[in-house]
Structures are given as C-alpha cells and as structure tokens.
mmCIF file as gemmi writes it, N, C-alpha and C atoms, coordinates in Angstrom:
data_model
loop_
_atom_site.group_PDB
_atom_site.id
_atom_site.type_symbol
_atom_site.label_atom_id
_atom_site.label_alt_id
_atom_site.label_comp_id
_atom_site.label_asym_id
_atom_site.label_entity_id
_atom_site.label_seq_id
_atom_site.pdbx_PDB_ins_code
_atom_site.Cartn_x
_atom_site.Cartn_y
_atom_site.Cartn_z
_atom_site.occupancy
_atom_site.B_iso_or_equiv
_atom_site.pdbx_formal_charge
_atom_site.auth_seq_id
_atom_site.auth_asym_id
_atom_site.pdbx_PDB_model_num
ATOM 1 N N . UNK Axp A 1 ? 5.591 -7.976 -61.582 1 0 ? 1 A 1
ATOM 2 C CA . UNK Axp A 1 ? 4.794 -7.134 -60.71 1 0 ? 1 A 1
ATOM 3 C C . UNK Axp A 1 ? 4.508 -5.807 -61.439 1 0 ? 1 A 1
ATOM 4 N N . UNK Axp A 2 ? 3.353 -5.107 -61.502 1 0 ? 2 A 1
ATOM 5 C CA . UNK Axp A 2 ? 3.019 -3.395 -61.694 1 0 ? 2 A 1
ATOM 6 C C . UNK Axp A 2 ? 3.205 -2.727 -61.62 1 0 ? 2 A 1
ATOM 7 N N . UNK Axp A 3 ? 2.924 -1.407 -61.97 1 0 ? 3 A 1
ATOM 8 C CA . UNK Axp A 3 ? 3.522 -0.687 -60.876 1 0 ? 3 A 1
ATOM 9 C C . UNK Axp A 3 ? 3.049 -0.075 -60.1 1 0 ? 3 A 1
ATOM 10 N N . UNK Axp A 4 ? 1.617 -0.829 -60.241 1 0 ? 4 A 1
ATOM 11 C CA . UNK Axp A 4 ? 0.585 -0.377 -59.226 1 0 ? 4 A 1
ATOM 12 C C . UNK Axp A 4 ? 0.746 -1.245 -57.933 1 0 ? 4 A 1
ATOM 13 N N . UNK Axp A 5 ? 1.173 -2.291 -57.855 1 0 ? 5 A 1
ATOM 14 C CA . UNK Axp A 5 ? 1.965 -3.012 -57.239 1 0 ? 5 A 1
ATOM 15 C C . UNK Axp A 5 ? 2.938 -3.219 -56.439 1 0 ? 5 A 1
ATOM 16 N N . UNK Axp A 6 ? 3.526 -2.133 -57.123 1 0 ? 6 A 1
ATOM 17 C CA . UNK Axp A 6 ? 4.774 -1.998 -56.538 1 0 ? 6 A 1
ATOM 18 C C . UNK Axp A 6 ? 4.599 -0.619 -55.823 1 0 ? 6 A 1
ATOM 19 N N . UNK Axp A 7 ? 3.642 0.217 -56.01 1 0 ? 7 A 1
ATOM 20 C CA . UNK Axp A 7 ? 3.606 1.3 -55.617 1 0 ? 7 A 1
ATOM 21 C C . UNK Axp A 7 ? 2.736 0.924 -53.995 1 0 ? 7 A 1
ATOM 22 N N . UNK Axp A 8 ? 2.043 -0.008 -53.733 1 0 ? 8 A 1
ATOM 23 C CA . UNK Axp A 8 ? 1.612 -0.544 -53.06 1 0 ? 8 A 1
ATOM 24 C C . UNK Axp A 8 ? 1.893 -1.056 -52.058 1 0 ? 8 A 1
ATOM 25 N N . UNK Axp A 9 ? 3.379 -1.415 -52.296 1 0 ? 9 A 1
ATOM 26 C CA . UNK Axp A 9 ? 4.294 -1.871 -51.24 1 0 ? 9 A 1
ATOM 27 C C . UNK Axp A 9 ? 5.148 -1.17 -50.196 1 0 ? 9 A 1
ATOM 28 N N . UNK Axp A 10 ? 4.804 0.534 -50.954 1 0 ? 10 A 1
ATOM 29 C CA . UNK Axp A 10 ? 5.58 1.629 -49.885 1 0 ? 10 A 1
ATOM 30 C C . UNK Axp A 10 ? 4.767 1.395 -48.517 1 0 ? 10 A 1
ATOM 31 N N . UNK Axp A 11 ? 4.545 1.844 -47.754 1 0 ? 11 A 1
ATOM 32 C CA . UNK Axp A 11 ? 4.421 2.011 -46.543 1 0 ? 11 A 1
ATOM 33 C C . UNK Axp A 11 ? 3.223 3.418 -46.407 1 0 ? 11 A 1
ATOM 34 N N . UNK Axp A 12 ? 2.258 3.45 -45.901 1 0 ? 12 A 1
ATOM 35 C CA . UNK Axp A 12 ? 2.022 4.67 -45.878 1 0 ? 12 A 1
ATOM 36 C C . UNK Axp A 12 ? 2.011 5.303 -44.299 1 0 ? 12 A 1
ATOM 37 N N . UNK Axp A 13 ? 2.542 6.648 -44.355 1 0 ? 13 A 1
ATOM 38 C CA . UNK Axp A 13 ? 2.992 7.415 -43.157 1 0 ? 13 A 1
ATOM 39 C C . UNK Axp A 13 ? 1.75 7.79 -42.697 1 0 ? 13 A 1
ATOM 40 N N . UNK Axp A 14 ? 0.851 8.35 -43.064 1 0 ? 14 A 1
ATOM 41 C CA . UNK Axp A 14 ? -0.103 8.89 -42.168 1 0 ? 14 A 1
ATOM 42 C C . UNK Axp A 14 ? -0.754 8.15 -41.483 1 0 ? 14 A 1
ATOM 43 N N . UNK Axp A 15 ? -2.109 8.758 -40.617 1 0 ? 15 A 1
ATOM 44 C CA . UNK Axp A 15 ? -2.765 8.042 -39.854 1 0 ? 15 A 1
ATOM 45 C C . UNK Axp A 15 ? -3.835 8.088 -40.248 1 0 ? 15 A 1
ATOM 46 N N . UNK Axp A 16 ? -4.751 6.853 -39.949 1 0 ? 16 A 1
ATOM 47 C CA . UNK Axp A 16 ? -5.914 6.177 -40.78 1 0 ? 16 A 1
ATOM 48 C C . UNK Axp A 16 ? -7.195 7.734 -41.37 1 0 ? 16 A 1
ATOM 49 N N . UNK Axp A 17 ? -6.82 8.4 -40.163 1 0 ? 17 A 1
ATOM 50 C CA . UNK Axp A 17 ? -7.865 9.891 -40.526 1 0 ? 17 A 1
ATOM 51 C C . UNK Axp A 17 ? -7.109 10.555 -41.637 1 0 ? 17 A 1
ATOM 52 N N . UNK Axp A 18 ? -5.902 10.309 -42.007 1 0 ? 18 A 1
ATOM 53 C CA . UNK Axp A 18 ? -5.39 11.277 -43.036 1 0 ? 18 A 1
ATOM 54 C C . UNK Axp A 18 ? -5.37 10.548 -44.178 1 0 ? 18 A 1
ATOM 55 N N . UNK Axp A 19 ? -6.25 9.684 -44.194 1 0 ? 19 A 1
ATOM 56 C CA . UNK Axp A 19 ? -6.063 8.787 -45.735 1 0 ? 19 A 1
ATOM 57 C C . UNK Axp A 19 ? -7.225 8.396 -46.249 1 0 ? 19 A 1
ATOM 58 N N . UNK Axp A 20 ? -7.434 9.964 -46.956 1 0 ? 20 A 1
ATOM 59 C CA . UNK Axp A 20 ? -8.654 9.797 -47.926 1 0 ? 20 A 1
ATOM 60 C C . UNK Axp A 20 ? -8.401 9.486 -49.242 1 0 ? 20 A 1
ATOM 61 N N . UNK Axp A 21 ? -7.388 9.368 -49.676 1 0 ? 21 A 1
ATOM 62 C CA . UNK Axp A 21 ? -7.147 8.832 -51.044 1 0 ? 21 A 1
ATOM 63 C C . UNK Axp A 21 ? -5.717 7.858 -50.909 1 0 ? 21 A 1
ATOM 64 N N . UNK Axp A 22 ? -5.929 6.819 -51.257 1 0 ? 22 A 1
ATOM 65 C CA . UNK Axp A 22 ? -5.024 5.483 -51.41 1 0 ? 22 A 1
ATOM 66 C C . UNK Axp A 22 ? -3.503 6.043 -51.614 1 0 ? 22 A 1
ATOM 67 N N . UNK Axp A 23 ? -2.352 6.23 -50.397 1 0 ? 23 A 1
ATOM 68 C CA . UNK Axp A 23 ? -0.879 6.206 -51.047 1 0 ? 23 A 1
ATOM 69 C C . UNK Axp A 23 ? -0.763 6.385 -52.643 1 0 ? 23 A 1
ATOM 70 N N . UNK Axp A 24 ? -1.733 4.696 -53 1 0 ? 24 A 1
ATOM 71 C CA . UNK Axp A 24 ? -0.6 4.274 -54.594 1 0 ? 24 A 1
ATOM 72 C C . UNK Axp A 24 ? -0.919 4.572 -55.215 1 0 ? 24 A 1
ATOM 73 N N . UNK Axp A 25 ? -2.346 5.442 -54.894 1 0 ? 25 A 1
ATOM 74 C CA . UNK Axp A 25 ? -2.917 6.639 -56.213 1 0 ? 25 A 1
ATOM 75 C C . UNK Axp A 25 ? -2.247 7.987 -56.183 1 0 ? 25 A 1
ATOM 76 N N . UNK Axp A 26 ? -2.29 8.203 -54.916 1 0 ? 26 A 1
ATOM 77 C CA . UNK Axp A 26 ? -0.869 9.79 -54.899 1 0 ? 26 A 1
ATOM 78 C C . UNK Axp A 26 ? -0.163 9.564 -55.932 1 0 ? 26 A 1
ATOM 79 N N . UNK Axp A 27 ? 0.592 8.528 -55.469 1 0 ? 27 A 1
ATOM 80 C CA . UNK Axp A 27 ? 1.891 8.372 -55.979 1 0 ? 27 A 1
ATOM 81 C C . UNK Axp A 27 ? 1.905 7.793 -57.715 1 0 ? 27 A 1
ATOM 82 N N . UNK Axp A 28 ? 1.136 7.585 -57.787 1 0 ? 28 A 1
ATOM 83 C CA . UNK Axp A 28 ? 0.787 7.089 -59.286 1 0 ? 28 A 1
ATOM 84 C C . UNK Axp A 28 ? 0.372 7.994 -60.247 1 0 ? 28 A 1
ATOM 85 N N . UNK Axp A 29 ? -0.704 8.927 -59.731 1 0 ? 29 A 1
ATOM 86 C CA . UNK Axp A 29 ? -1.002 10.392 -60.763 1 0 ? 29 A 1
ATOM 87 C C . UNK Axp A 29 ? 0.097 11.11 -60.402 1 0 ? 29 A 1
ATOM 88 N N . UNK Axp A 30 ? 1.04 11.368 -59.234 1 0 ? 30 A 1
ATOM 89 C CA . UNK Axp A 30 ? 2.011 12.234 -59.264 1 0 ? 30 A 1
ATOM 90 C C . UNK Axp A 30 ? 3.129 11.573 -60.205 1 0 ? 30 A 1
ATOM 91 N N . UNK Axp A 31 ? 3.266 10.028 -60.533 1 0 ? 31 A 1
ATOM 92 C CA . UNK Axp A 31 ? 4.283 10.177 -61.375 1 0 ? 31 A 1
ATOM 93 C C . UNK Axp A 31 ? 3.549 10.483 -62.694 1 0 ? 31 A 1
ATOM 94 N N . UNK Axp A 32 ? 1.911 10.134 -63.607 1 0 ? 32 A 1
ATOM 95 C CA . UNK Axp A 32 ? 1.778 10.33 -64.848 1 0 ? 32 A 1
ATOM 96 C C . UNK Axp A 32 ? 1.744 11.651 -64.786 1 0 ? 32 A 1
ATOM 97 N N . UNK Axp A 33 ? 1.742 12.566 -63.826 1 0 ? 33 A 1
ATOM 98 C CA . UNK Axp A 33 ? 2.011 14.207 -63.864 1 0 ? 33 A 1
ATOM 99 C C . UNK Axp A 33 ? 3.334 14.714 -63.974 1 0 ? 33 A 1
ATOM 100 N N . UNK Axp A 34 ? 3.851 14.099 -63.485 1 0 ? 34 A 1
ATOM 101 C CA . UNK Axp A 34 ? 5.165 14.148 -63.806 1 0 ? 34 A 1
ATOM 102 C C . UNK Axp A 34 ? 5.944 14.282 -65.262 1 0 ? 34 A 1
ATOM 103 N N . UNK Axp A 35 ? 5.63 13.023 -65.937 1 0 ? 35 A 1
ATOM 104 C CA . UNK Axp A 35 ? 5.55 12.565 -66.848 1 0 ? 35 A 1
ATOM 105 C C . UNK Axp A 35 ? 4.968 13.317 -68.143 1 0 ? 35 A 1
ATOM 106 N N . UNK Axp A 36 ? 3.987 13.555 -67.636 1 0 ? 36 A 1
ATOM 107 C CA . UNK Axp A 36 ? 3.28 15.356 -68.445 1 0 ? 36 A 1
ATOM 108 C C . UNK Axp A 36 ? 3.636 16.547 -68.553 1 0 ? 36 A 1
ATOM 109 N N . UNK Axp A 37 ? 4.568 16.726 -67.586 1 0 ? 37 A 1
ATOM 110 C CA . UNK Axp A 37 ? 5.659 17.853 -67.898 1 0 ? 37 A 1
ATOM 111 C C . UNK Axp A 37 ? 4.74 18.831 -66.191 1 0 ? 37 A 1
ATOM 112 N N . UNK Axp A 38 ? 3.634 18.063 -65.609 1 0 ? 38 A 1
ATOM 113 C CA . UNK Axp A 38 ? 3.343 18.809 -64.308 1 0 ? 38 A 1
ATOM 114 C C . UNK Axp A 38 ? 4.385 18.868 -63.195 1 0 ? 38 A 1
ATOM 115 N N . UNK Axp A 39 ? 5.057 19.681 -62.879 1 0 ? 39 A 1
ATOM 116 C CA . UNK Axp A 39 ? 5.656 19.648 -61.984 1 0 ? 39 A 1
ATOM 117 C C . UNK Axp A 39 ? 5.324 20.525 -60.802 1 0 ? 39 A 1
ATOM 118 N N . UNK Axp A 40 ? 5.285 20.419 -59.262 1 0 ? 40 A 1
ATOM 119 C CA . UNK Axp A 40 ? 5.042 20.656 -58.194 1 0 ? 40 A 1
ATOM 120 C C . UNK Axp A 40 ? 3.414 20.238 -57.635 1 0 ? 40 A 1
ATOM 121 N N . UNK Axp A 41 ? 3.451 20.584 -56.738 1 0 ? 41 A 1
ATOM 122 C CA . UNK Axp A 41 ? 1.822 20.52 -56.051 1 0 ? 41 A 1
ATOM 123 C C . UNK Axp A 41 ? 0.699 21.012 -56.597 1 0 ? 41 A 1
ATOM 124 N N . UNK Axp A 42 ? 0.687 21.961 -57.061 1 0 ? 42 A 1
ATOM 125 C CA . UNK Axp A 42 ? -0.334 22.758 -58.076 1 0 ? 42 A 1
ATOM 126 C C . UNK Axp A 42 ? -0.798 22.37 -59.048 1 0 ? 42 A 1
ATOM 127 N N . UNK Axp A 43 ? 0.568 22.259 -59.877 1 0 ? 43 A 1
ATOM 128 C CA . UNK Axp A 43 ? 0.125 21.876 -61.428 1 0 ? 43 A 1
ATOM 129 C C . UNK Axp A 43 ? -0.041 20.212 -61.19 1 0 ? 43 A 1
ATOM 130 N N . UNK Axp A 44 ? 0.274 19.421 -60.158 1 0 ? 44 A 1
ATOM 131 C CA . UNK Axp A 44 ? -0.175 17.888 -60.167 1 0 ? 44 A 1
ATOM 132 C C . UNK Axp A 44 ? -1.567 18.084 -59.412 1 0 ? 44 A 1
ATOM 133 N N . UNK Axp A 45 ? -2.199 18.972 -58.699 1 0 ? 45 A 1
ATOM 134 C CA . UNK Axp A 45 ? -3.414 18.951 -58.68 1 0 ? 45 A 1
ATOM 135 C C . UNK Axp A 45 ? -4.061 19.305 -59.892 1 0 ? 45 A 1
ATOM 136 N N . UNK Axp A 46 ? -3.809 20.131 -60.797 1 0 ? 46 A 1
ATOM 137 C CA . UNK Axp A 46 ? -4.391 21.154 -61.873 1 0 ? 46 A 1
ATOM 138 C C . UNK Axp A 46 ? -4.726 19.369 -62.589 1 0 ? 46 A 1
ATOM 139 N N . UNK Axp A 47 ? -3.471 18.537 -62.725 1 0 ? 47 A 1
ATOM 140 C CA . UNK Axp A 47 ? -3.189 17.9 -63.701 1 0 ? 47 A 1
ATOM 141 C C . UNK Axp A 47 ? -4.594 16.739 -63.121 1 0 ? 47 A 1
ATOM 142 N N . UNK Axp A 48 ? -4.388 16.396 -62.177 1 0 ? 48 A 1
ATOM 143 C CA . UNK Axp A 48 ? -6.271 15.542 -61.637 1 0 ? 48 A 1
ATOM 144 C C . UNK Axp A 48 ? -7.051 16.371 -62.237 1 0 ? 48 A 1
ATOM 145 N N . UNK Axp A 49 ? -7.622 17.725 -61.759 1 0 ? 49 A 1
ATOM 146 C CA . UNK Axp A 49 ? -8.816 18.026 -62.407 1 0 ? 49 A 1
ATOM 147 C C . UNK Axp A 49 ? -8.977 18.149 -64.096 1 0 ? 49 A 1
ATOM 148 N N . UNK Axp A 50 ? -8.12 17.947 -64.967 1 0 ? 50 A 1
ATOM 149 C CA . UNK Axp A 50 ? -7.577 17.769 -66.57 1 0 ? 50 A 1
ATOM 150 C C . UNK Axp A 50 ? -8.075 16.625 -66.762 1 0 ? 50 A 1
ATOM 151 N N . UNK Axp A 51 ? -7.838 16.408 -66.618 1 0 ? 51 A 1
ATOM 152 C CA . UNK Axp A 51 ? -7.657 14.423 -66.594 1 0 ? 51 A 1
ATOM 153 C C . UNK Axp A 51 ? -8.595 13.736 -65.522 1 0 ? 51 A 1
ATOM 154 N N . UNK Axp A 52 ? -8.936 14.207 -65.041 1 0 ? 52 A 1
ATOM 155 C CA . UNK Axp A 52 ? -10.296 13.096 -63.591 1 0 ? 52 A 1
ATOM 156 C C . UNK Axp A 52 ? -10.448 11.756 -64.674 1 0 ? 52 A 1
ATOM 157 N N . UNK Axp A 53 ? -11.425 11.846 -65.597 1 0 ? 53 A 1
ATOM 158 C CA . UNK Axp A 53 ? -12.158 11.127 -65.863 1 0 ? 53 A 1
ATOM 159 C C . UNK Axp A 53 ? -11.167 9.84 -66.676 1 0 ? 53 A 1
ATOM 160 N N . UNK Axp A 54 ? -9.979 10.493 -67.424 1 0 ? 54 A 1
ATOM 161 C CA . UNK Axp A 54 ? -9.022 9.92 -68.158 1 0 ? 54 A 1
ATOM 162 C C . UNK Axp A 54 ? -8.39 8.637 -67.427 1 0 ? 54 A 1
ATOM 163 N N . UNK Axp A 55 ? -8.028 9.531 -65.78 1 0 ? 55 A 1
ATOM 164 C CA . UNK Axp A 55 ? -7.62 8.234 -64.652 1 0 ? 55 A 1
ATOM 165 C C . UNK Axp A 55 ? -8.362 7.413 -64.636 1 0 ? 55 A 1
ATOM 166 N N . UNK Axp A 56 ? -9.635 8.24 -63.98 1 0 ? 56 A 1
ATOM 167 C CA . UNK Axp A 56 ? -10.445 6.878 -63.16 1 0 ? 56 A 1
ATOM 168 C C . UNK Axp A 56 ? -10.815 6.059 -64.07 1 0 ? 56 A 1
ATOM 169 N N . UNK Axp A 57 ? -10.876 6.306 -65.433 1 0 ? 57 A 1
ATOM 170 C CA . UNK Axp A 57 ? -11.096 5.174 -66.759 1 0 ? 57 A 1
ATOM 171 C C . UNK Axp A 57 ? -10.129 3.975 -66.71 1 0 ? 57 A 1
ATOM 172 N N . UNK Axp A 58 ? -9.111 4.982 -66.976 1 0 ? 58 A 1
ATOM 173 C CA . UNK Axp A 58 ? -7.575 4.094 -67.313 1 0 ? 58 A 1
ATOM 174 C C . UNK Axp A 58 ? -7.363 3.201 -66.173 1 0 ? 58 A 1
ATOM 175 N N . UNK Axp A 59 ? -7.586 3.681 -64.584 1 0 ? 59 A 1
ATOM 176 C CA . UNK Axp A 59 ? -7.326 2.581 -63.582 1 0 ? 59 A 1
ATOM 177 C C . UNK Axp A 59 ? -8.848 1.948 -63.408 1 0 ? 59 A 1
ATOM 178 N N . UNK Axp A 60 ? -9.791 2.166 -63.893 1 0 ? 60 A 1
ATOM 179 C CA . UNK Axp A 60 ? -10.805 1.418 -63.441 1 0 ? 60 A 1
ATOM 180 C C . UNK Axp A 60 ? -11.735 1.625 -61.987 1 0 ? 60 A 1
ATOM 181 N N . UNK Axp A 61 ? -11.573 2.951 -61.59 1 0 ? 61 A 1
ATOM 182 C CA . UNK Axp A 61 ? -12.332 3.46 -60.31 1 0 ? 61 A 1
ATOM 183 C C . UNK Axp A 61 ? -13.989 4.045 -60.765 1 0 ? 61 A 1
ATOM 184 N N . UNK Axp A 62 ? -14.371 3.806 -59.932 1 0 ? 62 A 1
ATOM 185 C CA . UNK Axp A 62 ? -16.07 4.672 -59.653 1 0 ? 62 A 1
ATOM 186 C C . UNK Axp A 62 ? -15.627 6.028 -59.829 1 0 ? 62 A 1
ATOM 187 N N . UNK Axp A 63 ? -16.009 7.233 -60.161 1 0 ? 63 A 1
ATOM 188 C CA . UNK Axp A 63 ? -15.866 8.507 -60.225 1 0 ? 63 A 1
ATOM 189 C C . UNK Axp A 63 ? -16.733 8.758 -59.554 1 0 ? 63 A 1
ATOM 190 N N . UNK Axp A 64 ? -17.985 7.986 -58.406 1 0 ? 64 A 1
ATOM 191 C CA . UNK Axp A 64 ? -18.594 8.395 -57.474 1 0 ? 64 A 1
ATOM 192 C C . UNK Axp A 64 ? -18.3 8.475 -56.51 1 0 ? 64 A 1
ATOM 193 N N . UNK Axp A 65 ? -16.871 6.937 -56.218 1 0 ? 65 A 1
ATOM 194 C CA . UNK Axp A 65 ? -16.506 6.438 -54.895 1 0 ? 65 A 1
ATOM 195 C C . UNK Axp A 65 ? -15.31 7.086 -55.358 1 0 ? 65 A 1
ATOM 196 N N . UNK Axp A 66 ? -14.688 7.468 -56.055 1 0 ? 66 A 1
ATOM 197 C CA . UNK Axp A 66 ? -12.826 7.946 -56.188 1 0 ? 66 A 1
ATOM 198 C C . UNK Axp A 66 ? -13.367 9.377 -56.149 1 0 ? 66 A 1
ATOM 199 N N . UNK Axp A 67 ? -12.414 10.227 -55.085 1 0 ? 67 A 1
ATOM 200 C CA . UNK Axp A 67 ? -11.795 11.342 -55.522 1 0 ? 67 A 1
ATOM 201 C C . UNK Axp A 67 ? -10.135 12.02 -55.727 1 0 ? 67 A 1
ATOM 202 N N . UNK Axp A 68 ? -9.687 12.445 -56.801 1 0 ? 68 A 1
ATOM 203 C CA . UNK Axp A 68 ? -8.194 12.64 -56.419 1 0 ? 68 A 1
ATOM 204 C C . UNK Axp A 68 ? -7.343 13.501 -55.977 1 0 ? 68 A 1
ATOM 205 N N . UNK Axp A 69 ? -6.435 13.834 -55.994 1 0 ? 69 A 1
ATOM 206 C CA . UNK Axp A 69 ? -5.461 14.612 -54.598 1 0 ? 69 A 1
ATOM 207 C C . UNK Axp A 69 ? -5.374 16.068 -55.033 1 0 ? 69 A 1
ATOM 208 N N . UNK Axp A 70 ? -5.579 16.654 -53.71 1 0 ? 70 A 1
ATOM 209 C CA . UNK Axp A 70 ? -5.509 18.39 -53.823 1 0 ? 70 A 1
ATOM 210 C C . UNK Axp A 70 ? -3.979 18.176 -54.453 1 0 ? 70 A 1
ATOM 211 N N . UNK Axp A 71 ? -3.715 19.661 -54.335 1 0 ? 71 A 1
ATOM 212 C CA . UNK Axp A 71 ? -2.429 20.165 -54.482 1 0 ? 71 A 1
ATOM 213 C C . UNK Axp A 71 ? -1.849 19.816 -52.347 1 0 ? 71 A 1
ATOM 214 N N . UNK Axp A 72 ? -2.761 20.041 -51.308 1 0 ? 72 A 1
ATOM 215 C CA . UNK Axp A 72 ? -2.274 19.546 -50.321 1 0 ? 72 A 1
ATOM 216 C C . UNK Axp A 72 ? -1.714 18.425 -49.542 1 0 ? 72 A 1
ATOM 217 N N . UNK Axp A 73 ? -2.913 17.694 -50.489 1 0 ? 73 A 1
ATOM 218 C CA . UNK Axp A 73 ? -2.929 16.115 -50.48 1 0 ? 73 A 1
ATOM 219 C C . UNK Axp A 73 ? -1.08 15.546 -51.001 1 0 ? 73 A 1
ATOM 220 N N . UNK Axp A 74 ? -0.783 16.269 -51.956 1 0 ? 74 A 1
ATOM 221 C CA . UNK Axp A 74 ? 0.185 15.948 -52.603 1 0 ? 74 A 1
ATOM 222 C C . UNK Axp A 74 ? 1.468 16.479 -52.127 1 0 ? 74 A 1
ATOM 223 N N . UNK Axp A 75 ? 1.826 17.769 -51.05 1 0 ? 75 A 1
ATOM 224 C CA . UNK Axp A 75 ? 2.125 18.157 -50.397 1 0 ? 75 A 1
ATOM 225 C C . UNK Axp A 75 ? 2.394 17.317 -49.076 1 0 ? 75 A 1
ATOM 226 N N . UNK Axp A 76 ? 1.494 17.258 -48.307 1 0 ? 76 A 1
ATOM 227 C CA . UNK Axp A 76 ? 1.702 16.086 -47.397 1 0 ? 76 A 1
ATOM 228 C C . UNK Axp A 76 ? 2.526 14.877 -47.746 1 0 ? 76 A 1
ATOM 229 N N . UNK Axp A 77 ? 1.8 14.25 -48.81 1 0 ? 77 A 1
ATOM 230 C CA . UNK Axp A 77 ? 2.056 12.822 -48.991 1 0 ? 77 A 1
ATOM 231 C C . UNK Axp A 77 ? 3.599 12.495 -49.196 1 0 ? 77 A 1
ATOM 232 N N . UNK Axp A 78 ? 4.181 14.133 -49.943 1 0 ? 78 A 1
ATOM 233 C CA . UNK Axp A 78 ? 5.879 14.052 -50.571 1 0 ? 78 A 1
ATOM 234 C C . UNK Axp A 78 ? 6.44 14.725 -49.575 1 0 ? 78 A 1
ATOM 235 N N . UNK Axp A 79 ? 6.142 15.286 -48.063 1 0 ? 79 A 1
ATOM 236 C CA . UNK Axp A 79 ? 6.781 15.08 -47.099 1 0 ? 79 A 1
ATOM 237 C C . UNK Axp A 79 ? 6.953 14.201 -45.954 1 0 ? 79 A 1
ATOM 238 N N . UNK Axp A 80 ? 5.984 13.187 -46.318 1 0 ? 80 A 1
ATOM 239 C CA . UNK Axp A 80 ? 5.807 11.887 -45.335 1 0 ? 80 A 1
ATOM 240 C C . UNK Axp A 80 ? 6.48 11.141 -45.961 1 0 ? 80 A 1
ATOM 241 N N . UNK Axp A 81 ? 6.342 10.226 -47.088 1 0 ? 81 A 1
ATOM 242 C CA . UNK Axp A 81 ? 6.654 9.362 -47.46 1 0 ? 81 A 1
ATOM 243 C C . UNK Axp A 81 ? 8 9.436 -47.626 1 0 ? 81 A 1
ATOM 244 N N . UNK Axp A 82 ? 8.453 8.092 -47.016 1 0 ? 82 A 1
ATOM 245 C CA . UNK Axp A 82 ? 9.891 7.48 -47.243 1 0 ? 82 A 1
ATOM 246 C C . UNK Axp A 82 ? 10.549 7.402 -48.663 1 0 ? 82 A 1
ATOM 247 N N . UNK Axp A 83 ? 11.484 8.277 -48.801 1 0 ? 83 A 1
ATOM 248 C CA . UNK Axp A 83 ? 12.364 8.622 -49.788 1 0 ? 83 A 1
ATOM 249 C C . UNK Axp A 83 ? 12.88 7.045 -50.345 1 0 ? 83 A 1
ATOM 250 N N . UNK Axp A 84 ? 13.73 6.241 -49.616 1 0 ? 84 A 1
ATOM 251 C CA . UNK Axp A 84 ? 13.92 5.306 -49.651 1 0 ? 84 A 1
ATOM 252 C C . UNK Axp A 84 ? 12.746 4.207 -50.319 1 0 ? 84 A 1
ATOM 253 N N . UNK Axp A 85 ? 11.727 3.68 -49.826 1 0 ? 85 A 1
ATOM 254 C CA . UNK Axp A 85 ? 10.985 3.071 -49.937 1 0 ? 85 A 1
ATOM 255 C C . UNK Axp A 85 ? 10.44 3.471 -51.459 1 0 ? 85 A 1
ATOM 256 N N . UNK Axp A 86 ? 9.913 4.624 -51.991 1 0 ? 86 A 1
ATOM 257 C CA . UNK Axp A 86 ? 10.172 5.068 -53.186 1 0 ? 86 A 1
ATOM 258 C C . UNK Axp A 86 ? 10.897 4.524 -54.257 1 0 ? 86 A 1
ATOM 259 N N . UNK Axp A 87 ? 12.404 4.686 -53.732 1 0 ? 87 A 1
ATOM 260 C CA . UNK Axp A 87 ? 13.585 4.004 -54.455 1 0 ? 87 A 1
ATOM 261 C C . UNK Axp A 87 ? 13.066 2.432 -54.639 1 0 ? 87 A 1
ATOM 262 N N . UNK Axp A 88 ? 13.073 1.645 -53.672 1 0 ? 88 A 1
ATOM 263 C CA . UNK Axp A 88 ? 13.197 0.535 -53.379 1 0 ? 88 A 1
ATOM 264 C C . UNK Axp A 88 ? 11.926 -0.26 -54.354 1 0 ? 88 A 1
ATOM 265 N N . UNK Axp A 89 ? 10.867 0.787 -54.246 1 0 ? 89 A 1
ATOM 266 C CA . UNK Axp A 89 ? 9.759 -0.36 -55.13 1 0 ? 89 A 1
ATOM 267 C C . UNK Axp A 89 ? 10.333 0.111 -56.532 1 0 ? 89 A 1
ATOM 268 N N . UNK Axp A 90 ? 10.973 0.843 -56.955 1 0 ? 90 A 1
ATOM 269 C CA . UNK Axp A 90 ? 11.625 0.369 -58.515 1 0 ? 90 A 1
ATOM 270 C C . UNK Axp A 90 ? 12.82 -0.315 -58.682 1 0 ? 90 A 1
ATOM 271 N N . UNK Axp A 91 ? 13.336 -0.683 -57.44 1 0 ? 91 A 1
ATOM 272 C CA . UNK Axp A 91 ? 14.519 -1.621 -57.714 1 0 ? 91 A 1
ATOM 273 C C . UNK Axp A 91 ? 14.401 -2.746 -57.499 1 0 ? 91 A 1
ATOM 274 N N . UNK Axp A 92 ? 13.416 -3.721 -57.531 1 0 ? 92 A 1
ATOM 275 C CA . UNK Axp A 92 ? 12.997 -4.67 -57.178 1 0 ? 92 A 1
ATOM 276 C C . UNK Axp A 92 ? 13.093 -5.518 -57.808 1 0 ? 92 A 1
C-alpha cells in the first residue's frame, strides 16, 4: 500500500463544507514539509506556495482544479484529526 493510501484511510473530521482540499493532501504536503525542515502552520503554508507546481507535478493534479492548504487549513486539520488514526496508517 502508499502512502497516499494509507493516508487515505484516516478518517476525516470535518464537515463536507470544511473540505476544500482532500485530508490526504493536508496530510501529505504537511509531512514533505516536514521533511524540509518546515515546521508549524506558516512555514507549511510558505512551503505550498515554494513548491505549488513541484506537488501538483509530483502527485499528478490540475493546478486549475487543485488548490493547497493555508497556514489555517493546516491548523484546523492538526486539531481535528485523530492522533491515533495517524499512528495507525503507518503501522499497518
């Protein structure tokens, strides 16, 4: 399995109006931001607008139909989402 895949399998907390950008993309540029040495809400938004075009290449999105996560977006998403469930799609 991926780990786009697996990122897929969390659960997402919000409600259908609060989900303008896909869970497993949050969670997927927040970990290659991570990974980049971006750490918090800011610099993992800073780190989308750096990189836009680098993602939507690398995963294969429209850059007409994709847009990616504020610094709020990313905020929200890492106080909703299940800590657990997190864990769980890498222990699989």
């Amino acid at each position: 399995m991926t780990l786009i895949e697996q990122l897929k399998t969390i659960l997402d907390p919000r409600g259908k109006r609060g989900q303008r950008h896909p869970l497993w993309l949050t969670l997927f540029v927040s970990l290659l931001g991570s990974l980049c040495g971006y750490e918090g809400y800011r610099p993992l938004a800073k780190f989308c607008l750096k990189h836009r075009q680098t993602i939507l290449s690398l995963l294969d999105l429209d850059p007409t139909q994709v847009a990616l996560p504020s610094y709020s977006t990313f905020r929200r998403v890492f106080q909703r989402v299940d800590a657990q469930a997190w864990v769980n799609a890498f222990n699989v």
